[in-house]
N, C-alpha and C positions, 0 to 999 in steps of 0.2 A: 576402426576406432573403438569400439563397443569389445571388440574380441579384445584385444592388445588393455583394454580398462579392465575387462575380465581377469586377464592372467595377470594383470597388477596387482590388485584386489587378495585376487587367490593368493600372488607371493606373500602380500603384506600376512594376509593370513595364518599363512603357513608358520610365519617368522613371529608371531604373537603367542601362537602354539606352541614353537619351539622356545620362547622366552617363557612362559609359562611351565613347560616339562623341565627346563633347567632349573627353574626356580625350587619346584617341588622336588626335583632329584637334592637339592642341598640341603633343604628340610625348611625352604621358606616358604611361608602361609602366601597367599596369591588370590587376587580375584583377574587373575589377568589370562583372558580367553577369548576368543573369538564371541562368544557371545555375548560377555560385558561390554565388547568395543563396538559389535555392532548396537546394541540397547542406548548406548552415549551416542552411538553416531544421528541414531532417529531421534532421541530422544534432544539433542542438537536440532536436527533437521526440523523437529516441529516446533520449536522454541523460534527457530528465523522464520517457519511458516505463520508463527502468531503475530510475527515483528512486521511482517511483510504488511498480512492484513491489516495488524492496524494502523501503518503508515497510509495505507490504502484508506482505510475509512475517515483518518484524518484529514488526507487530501479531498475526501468526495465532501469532507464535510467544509471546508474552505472555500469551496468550489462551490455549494451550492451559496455558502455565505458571500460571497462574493457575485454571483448571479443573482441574489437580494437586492444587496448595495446597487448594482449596477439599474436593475428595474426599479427599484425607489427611484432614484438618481433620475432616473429618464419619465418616469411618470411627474417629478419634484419639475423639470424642465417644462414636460407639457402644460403644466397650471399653471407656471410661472410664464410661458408662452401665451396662452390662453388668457393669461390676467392682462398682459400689456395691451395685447388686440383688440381684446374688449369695446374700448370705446371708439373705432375705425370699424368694428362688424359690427353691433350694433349701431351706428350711423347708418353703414351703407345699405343693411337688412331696412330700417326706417326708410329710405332713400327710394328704396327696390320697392317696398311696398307704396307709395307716394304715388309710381310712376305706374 
């Protein structure tokens, strides 16, 4: 797979090459070469590599906001648990110490 991408690559090459020498044989100005199309092609590749990231960091960052919400949420439950028992452990603690 990697060889047959290779000798892809190289035709495209070739044929940017030859699009360019015909260009210049007629007397048209050109920035069109092999190494213009690779410079757009990284220069691409690192524009989706920024996209990537910061899809990434949006996501970590939802992620911990949501890991927030959710331990609010469950500590908000525990007091609120802890509020209604109150006066059944308090009694029974009274009760315990009585006895």
């Amino acid at each position: 797979m990697n060889r047959k991408l290779q000798q892809i690559g190289e035709l495209v090459f070739k044929q940017v090459d030859n699009l360019g020498f015909q260009l210049d044989s007629m007397g048209v100005e050109n920035q069109i070469n092999r190494h213009t199309l690779i410079a757009a092609i990284f220069a691409g590749q690192k524009r989706v590599e920024g996209e990537v990231d910061s899809l990434k960091a949006r996501a970590e960052s939802t992620k911990a906001n949501v890991e927030e919400t959710f331990s609010a949420a469950e500590k908000l439950a525990k007091s609120g648990f802890e509020l209604v028992t109150f006066p059944a452990t308090y009694a029974f603690k009274r009760v315990k110490r009585a006895a």
